[in-house]
N, CA, C and O atoms as CSV, one atom per row, in Angstrom:
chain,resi,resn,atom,element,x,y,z
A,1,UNK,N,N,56.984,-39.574,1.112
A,1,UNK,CA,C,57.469,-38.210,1.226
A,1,UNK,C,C,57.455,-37.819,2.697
A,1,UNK,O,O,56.447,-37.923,3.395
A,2,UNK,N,N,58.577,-37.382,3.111
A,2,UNK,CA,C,58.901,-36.954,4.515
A,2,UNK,C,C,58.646,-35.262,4.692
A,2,UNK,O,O,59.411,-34.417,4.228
A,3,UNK,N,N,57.395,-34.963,5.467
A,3,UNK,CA,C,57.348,-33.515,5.506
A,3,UNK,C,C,58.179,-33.226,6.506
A,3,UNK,O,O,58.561,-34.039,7.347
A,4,UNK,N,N,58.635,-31.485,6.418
A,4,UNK,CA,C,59.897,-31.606,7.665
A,4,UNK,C,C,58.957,-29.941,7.541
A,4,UNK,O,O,58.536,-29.397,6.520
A,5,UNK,N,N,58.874,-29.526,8.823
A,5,UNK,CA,C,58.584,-28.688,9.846
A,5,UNK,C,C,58.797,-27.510,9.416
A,5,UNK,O,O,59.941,-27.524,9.871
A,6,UNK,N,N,58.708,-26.186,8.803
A,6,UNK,CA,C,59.090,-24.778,8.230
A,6,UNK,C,C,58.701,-24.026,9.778
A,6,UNK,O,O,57.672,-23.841,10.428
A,7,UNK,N,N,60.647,-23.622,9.989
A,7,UNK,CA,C,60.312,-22.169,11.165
A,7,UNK,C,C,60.671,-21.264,10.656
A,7,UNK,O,O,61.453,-21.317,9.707
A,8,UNK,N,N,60.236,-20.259,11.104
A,8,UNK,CA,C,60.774,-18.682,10.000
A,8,UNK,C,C,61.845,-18.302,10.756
A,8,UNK,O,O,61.974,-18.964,11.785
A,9,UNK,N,N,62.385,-17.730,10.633
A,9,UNK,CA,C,63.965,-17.015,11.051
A,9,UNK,C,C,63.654,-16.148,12.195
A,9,UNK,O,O,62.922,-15.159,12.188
A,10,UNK,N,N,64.236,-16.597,13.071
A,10,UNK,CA,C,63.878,-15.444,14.209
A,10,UNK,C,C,62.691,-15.653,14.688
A,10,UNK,O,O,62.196,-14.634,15.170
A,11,UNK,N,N,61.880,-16.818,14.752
A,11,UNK,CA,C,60.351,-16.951,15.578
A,11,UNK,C,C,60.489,-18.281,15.968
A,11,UNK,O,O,59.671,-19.066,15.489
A,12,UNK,N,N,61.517,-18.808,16.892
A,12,UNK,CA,C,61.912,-19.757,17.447
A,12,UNK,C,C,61.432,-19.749,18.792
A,12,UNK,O,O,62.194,-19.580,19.744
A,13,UNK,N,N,59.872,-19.971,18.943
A,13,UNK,CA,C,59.431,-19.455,20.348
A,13,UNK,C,C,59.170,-20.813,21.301
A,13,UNK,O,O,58.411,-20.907,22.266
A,14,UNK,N,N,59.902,-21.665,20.813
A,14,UNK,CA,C,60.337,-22.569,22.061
A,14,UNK,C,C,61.592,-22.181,22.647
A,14,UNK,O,O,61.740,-22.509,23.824
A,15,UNK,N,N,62.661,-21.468,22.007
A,15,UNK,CA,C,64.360,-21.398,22.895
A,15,UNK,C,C,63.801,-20.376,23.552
A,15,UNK,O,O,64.675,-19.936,24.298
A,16,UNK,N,N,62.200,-19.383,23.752
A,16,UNK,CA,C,62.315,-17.949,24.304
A,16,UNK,C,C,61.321,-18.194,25.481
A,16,UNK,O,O,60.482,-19.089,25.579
A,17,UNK,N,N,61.646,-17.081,26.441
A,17,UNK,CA,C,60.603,-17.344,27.507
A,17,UNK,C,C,59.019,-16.757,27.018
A,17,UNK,O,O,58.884,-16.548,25.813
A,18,UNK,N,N,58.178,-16.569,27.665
A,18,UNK,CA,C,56.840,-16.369,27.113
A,18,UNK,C,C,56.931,-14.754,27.408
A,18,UNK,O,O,56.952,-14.166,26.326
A,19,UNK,N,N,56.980,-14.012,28.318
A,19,UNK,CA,C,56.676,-12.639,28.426
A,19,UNK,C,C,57.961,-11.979,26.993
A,19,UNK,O,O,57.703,-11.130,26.140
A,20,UNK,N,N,59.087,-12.622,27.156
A,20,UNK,CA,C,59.628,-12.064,25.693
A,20,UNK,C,C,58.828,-12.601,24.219
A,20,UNK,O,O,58.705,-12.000,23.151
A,21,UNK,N,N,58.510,-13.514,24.492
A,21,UNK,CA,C,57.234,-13.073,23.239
A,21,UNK,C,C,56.340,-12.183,22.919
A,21,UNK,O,O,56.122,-11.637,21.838
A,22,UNK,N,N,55.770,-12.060,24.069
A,22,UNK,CA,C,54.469,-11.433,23.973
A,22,UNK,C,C,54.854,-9.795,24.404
A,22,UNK,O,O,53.927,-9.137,24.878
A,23,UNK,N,N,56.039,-9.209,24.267
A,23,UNK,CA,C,57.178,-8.436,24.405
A,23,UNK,C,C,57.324,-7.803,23.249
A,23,UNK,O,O,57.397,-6.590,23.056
A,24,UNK,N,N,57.373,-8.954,22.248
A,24,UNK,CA,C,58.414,-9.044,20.765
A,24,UNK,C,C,56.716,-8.763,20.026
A,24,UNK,O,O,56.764,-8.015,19.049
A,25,UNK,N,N,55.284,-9.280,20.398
A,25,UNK,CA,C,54.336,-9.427,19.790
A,25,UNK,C,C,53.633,-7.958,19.776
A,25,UNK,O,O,53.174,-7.386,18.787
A,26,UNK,N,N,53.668,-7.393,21.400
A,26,UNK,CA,C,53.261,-6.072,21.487
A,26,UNK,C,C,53.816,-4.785,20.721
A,26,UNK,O,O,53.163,-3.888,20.188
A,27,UNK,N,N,55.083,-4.928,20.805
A,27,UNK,CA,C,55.555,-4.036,20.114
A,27,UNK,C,C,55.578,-4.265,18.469
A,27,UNK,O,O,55.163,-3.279,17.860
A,28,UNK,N,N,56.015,-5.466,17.575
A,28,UNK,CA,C,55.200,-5.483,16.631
A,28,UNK,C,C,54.110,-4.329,16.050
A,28,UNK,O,O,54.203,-3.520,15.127
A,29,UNK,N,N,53.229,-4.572,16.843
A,29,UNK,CA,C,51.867,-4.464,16.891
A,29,UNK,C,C,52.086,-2.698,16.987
A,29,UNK,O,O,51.476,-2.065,16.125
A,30,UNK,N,N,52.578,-2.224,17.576
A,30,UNK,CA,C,52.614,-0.793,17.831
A,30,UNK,C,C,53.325,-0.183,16.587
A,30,UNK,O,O,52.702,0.489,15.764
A,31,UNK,N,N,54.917,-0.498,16.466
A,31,UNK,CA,C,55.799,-0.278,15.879
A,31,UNK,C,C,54.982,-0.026,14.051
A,31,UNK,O,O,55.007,1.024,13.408
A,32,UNK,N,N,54.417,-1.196,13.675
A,32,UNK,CA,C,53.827,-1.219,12.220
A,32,UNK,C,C,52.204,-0.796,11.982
A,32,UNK,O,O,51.410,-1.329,11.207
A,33,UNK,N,N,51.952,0.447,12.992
A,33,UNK,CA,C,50.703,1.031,13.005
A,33,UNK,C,C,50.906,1.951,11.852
A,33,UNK,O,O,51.988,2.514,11.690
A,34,UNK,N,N,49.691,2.157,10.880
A,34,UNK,CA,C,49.656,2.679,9.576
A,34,UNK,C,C,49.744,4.147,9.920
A,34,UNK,O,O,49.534,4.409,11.104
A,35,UNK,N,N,50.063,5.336,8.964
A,35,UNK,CA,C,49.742,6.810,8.763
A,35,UNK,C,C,48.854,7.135,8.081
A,35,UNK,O,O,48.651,8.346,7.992
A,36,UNK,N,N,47.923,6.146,7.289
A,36,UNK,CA,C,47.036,6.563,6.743
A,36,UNK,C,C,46.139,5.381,6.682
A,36,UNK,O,O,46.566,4.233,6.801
A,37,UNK,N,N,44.568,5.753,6.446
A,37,UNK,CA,C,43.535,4.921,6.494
A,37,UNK,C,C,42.631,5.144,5.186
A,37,UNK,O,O,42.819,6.154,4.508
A,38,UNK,N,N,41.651,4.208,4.829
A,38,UNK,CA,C,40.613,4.282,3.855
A,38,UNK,C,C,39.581,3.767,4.902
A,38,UNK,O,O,39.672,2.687,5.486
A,39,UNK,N,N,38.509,4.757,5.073
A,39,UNK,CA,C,37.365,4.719,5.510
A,39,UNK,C,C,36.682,3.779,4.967
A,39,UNK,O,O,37.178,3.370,3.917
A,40,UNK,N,N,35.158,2.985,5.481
A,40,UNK,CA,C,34.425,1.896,4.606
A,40,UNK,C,C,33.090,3.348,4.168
A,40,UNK,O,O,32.800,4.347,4.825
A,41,UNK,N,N,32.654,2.949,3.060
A,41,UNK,CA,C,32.270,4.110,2.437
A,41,UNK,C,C,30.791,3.190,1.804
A,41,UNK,O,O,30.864,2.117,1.205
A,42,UNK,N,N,29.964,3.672,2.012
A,42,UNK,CA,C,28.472,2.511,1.701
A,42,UNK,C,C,27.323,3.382,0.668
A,42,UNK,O,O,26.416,4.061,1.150
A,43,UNK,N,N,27.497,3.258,-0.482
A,43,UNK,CA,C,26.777,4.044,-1.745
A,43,UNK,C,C,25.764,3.697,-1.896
A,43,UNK,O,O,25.812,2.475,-1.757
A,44,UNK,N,N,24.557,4.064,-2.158
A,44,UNK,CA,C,23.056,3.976,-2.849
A,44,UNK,C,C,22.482,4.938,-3.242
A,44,UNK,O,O,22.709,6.143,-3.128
A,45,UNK,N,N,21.494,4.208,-3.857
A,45,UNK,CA,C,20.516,5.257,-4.567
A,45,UNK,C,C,19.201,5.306,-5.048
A,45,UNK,O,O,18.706,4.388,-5.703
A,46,UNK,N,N,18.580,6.401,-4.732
A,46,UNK,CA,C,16.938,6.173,-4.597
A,46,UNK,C,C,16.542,6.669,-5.949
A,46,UNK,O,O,17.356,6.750,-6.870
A,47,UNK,N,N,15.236,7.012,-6.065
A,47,UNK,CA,C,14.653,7.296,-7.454
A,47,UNK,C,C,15.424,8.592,-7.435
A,47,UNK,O,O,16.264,8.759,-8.319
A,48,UNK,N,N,15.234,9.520,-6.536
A,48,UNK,CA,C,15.753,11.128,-6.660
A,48,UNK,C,C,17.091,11.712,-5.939
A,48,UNK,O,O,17.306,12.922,-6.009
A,49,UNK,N,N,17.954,10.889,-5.273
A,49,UNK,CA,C,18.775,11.092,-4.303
A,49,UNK,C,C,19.932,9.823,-4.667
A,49,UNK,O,O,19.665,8.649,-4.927
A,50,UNK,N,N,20.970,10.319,-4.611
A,50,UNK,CA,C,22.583,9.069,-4.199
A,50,UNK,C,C,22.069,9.519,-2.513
A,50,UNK,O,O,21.395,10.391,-1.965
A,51,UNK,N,N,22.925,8.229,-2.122
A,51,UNK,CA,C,23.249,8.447,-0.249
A,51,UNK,C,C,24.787,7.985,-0.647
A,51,UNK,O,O,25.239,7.140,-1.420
A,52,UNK,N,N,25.352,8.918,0.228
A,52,UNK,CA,C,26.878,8.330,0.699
A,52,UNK,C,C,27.224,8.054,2.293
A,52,UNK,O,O,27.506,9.085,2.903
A,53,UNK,N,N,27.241,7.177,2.849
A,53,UNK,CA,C,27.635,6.990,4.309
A,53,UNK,C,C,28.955,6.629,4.584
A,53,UNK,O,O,29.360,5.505,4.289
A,54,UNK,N,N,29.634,7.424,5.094
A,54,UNK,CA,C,31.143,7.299,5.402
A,54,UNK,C,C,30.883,6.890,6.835
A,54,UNK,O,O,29.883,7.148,7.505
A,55,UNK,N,N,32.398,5.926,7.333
A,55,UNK,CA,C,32.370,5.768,8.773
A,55,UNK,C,C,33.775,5.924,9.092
A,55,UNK,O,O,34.796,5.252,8.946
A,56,UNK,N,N,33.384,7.329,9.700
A,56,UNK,CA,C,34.648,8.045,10.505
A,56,UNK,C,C,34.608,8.141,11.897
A,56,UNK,O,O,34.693,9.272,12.376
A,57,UNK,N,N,34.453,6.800,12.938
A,57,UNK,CA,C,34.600,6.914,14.472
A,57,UNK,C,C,35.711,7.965,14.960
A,57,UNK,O,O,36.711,8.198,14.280
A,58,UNK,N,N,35.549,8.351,15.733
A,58,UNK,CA,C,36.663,8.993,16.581
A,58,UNK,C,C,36.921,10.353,16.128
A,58,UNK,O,O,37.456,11.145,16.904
A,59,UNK,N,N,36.462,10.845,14.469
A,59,UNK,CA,C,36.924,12.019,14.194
A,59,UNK,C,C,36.051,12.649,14.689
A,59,UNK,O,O,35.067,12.214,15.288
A,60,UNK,N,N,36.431,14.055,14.416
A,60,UNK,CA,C,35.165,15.500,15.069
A,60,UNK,C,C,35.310,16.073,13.355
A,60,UNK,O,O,36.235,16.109,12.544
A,61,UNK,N,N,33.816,16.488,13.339
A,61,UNK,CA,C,33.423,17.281,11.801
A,61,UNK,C,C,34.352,17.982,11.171
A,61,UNK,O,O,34.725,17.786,10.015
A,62,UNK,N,N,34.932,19.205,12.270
A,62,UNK,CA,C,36.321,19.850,12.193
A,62,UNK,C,C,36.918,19.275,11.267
A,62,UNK,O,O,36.951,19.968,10.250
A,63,UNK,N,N,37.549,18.017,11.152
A,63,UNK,CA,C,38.663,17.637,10.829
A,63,UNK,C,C,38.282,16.896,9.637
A,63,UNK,O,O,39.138,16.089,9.276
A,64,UNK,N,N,37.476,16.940,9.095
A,64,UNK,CA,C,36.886,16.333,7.643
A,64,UNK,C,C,36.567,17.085,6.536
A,64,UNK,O,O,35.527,17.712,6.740
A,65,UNK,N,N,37.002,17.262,5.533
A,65,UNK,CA,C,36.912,18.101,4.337
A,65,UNK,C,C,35.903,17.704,3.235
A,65,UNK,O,O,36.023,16.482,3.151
A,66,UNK,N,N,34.893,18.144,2.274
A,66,UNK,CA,C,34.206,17.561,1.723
A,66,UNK,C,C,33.928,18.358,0.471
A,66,UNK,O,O,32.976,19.132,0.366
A,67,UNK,N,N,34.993,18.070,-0.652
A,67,UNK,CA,C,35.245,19.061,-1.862
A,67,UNK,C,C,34.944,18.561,-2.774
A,67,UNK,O,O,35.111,17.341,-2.761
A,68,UNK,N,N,34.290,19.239,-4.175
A,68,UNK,CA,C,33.495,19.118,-5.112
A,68,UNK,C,C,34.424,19.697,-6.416
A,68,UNK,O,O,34.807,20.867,-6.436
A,69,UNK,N,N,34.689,18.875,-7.341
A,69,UNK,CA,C,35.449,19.712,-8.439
A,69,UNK,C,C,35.907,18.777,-9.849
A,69,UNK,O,O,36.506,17.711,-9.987
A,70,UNK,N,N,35.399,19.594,-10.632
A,70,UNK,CA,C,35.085,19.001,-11.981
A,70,UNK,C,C,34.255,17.392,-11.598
A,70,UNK,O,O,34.784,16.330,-11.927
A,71,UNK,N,N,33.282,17.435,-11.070
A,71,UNK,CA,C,31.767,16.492,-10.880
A,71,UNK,C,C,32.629,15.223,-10.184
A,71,UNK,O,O,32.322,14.031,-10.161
A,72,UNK,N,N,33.877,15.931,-9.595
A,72,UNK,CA,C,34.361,14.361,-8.326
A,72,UNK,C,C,34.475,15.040,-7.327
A,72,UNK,O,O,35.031,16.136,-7.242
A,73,UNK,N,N,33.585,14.002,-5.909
A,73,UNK,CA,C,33.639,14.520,-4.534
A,73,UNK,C,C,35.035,13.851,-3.957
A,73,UNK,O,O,35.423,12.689,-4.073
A,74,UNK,N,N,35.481,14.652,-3.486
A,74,UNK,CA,C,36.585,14.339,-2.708
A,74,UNK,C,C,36.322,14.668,-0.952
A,74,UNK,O,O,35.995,15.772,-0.516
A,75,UNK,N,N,36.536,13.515,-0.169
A,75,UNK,CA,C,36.214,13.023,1.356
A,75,UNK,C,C,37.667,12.946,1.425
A,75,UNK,O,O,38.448,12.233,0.795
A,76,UNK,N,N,37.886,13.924,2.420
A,76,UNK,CA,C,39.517,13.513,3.092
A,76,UNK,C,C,39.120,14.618,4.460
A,76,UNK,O,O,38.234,15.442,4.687
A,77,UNK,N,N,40.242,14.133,5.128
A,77,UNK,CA,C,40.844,14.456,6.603
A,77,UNK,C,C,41.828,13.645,7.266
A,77,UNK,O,O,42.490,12.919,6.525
A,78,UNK,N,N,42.152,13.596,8.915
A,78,UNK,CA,C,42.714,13.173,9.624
A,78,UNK,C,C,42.313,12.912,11.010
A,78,UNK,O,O,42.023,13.756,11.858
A,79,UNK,N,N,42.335,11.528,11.145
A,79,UNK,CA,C,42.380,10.818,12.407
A,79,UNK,C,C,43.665,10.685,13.469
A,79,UNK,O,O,44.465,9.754,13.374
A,80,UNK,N,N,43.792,11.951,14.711
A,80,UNK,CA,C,44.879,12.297,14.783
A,80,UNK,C,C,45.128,11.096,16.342
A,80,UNK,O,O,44.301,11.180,17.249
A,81,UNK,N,N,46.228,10.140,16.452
A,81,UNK,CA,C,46.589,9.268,17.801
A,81,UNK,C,C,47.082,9.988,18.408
A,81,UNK,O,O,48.221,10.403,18.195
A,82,UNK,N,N,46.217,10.391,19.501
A,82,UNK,CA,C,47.082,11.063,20.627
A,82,UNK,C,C,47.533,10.338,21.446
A,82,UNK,O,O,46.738,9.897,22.276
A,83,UNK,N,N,48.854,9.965,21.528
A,83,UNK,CA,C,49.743,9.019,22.393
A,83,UNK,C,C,49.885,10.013,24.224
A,83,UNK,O,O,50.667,10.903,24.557
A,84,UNK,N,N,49.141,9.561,24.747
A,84,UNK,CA,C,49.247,10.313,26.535
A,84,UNK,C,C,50.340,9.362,27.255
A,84,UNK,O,O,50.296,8.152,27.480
A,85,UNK,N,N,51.274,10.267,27.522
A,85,UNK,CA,C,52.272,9.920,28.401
A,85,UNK,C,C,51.892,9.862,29.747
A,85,UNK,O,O,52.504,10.632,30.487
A,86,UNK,N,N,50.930,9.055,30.317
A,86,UNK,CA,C,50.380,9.011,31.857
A,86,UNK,C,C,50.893,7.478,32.550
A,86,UNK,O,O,50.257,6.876,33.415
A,87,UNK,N,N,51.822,7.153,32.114
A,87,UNK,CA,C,52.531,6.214,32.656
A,87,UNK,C,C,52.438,5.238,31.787
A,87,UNK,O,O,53.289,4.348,31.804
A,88,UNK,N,N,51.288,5.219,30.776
A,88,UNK,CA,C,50.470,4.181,30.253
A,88,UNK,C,C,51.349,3.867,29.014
A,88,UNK,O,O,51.958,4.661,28.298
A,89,UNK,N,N,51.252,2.274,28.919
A,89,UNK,CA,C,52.264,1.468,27.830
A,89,UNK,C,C,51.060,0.783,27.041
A,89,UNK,O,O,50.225,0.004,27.502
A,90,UNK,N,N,51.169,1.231,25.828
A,90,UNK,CA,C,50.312,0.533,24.829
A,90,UNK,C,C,50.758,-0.955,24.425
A,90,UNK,O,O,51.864,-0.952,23.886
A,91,UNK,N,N,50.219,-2.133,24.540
A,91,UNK,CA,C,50.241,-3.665,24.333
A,91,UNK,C,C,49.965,-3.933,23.058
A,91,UNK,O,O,50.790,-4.458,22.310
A,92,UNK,N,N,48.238,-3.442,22.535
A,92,UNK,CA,C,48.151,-3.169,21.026
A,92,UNK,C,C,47.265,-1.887,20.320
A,92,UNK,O,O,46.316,-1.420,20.950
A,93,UNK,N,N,47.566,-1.438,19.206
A,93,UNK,CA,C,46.820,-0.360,18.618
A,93,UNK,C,C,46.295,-1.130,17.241
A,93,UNK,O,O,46.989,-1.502,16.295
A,94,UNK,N,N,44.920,-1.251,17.409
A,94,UNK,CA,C,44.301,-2.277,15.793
A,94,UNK,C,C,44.134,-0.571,15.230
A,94,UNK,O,O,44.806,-0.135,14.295
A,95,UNK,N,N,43.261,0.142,15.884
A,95,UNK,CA,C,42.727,1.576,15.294
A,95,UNK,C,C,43.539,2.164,14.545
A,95,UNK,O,O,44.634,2.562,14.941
A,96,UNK,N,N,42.971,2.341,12.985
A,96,UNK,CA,C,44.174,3.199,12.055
A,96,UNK,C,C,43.859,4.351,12.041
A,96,UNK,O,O,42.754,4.858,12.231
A,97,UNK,N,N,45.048,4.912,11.760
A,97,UNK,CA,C,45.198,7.002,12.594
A,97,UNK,C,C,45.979,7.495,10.672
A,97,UNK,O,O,46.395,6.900,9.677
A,98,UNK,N,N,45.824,8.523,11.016
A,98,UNK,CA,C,46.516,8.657,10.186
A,98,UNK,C,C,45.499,9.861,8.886
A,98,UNK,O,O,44.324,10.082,9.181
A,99,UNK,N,N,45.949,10.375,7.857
A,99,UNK,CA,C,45.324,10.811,6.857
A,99,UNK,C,C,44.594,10.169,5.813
A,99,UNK,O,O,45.185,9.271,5.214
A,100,UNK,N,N,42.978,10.558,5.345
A,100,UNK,CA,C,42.537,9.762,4.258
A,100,UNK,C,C,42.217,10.372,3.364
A,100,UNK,O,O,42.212,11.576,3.619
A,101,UNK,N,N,41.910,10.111,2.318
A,101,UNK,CA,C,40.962,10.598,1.418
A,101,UNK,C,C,40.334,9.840,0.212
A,101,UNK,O,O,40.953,8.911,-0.309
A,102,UNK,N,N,39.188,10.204,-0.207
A,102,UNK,CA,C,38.241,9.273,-0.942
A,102,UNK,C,C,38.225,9.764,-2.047
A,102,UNK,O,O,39.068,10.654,-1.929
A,103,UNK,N,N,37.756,9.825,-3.320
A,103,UNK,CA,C,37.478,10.219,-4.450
A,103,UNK,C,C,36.230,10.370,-5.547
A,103,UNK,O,O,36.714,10.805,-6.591
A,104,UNK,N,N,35.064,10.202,-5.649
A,104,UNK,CA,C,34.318,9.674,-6.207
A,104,UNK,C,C,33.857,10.650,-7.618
A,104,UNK,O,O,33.474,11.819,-7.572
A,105,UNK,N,N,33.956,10.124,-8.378
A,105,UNK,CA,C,33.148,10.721,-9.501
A,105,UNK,C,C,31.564,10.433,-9.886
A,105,UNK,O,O,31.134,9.297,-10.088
A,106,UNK,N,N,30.884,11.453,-9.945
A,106,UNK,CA,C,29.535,11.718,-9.772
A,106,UNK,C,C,28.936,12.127,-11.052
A,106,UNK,O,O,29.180,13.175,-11.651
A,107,UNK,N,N,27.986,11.033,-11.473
A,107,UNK,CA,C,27.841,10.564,-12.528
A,107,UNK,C,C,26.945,12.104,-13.330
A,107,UNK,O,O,26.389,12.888,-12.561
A,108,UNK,N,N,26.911,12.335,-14.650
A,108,UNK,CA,C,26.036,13.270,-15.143
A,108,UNK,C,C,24.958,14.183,-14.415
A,108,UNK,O,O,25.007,15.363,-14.067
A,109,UNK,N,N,23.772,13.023,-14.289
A,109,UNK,CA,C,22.597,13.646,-14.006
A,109,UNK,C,C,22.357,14.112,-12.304
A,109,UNK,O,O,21.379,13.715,-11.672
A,110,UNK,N,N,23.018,14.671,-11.935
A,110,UNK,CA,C,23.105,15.385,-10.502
A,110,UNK,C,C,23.693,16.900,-10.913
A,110,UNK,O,O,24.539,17.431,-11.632
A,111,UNK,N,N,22.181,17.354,-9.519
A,111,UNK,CA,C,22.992,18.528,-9.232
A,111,UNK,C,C,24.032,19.233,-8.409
A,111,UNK,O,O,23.448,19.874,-7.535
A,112,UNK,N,N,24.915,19.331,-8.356
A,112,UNK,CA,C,26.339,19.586,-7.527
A,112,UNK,C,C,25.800,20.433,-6.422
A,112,UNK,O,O,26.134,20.202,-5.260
A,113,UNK,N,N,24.992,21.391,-6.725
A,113,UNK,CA,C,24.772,22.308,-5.948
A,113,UNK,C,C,23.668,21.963,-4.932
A,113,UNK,O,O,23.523,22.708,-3.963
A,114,UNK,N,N,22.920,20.939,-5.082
A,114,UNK,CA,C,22.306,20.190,-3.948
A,114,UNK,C,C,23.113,19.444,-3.077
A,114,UNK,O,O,22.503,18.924,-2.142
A,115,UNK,N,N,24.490,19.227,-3.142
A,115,UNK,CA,C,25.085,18.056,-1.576
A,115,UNK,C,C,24.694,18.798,-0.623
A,115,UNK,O,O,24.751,20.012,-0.429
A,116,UNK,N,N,24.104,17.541,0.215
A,116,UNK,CA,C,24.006,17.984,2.056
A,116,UNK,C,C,24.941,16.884,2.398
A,116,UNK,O,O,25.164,15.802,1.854
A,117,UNK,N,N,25.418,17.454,3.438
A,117,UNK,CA,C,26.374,16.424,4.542
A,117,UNK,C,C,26.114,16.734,6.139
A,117,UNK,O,O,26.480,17.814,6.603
A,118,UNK,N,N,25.688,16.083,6.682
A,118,UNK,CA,C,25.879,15.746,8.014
A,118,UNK,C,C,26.300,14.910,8.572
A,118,UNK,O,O,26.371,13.852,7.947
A,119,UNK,N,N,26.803,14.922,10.037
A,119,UNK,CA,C,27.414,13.764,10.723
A,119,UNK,C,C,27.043,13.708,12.402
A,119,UNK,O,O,27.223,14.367,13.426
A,120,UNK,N,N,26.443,12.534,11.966
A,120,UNK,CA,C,26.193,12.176,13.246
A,120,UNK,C,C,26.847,10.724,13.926
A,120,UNK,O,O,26.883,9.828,13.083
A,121,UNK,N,N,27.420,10.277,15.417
A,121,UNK,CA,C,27.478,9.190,16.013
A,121,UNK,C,C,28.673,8.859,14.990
A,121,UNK,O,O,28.395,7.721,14.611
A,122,UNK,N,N,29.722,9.209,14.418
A,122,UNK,CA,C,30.334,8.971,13.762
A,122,UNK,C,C,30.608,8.421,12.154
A,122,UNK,O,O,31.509,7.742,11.660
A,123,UNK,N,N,29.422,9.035,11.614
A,123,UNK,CA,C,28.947,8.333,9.918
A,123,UNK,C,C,28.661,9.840,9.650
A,123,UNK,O,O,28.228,10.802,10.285
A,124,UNK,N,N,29.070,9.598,8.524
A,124,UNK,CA,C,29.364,11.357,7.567
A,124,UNK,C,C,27.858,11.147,6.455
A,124,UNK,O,O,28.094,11.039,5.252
A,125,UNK,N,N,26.775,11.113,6.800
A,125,UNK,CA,C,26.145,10.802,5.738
A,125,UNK,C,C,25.935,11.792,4.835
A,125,UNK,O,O,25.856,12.861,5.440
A,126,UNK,N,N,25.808,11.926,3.649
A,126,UNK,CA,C,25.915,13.162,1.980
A,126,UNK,C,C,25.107,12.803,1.311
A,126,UNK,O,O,25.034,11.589,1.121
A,127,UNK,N,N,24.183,13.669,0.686
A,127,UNK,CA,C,22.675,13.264,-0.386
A,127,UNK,C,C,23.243,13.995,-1.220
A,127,UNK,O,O,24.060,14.874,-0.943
A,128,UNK,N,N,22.902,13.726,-2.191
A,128,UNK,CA,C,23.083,14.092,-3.708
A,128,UNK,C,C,21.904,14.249,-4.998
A,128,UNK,O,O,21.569,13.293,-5.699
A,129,UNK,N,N,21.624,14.970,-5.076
A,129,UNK,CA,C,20.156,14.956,-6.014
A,129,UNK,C,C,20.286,15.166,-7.110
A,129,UNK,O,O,20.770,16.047,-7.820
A,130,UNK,N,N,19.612,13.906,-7.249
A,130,UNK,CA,C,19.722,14.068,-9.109
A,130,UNK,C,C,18.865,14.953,-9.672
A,130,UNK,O,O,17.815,15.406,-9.217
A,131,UNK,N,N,19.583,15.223,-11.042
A,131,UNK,CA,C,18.586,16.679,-11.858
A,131,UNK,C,C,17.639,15.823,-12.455
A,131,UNK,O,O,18.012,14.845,-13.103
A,132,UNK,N,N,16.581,16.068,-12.316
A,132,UNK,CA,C,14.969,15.950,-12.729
A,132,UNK,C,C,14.762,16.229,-13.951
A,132,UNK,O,O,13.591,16.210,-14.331
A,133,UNK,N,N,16.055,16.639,-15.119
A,133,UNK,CA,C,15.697,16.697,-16.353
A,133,UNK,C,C,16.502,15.486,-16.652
A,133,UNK,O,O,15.964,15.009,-17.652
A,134,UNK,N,N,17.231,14.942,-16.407
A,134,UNK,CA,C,17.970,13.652,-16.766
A,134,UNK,C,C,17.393,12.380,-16.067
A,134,UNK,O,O,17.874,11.287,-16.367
A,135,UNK,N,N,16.447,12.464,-15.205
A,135,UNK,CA,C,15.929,11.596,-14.320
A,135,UNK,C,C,15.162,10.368,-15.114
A,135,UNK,O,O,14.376,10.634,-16.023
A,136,UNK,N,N,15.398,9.187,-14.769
A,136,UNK,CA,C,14.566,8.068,-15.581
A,136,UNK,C,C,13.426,8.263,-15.467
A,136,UNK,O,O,13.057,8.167,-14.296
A,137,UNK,N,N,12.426,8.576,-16.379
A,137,UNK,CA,C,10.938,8.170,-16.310
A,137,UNK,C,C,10.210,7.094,-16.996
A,137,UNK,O,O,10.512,6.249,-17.839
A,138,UNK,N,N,9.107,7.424,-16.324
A,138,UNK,CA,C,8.329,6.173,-17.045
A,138,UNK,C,C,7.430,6.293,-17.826
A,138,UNK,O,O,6.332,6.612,-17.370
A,139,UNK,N,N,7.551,6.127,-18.956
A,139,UNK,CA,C,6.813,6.753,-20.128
A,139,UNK,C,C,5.256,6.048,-20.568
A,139,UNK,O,O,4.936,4.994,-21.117
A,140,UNK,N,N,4.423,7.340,-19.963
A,140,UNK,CA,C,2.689,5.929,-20.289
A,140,UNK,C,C,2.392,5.405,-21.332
A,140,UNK,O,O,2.313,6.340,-22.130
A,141,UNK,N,N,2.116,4.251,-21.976
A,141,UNK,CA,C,2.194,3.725,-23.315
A,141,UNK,C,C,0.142,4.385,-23.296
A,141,UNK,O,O,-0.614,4.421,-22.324
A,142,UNK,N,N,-0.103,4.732,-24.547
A,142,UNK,CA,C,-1.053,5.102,-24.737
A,142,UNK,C,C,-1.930,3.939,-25.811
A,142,UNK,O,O,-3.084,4.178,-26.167
């Protein structure tokens, strides 16, 4: 069996010089930057408390919403790219910009009216306390 070579259409980067590649690569790279993002979102839970840690670099508190309704938290905002016209030509943008939002449904035994949220260094951290009448115990065998 004779393997024969697969080029994709249009990425013939031997007939091209190198700065038009890396030309054709930069812009790529700019051109197919997303409008919206999903945050990494890191859940646990202690005997009396959920933790939620969101990681939102770059945003300011301002711009983050944190809504409660029928026992699902909803995490949304916007990470806004400010493109500065100071002569400066962007090569690549990995950072996704754009609008998010999260969803979570929050199981029975919590009380709604206990969330705290703060944010610090860019992590949205949220406690959640569970109600103490639904709480697992440990029952003394007598």
């Amino acid at each position: 069996m004779t393997l024969i070579k697969y080029n994709q259409p249009g990425r013939d980067i031997f007939g091209k010089r190198f700065s038009d590649i890396m030309d054709e690569f930069f812009n790529d790279a700019v051109a197919t930057r997303q409008t919206s993002f999903a945050p990494s979102i890191d859940i646990s839970e202690t005997d009396k408390q959920y933790l939620i840690d969101v990681e939102l670099p770059g945003i300011s508190k301002e711009d983050i919403d944190l809504n409660i309704e029928n026992n699902t938290l909803t995490i949304s905002g916007e990470r806004k790219f400010e493109k500065k016209e100071d002569g400066k030509q962007y090569h690549r943008v990995e950072s996704h910009y754009g609008s998010f939002s999260r969803s979570f449904t929050l199981p029975d035994n919590v009380k709604t009216d206990s969330i705290n949220a703060t944010y610090n260094n860019g992590i949205l951290n949220i406690t959640v306390d569970k109600s103490e009448q639904q709480m697992k115990k440990q029952i003394k065998i007598k």
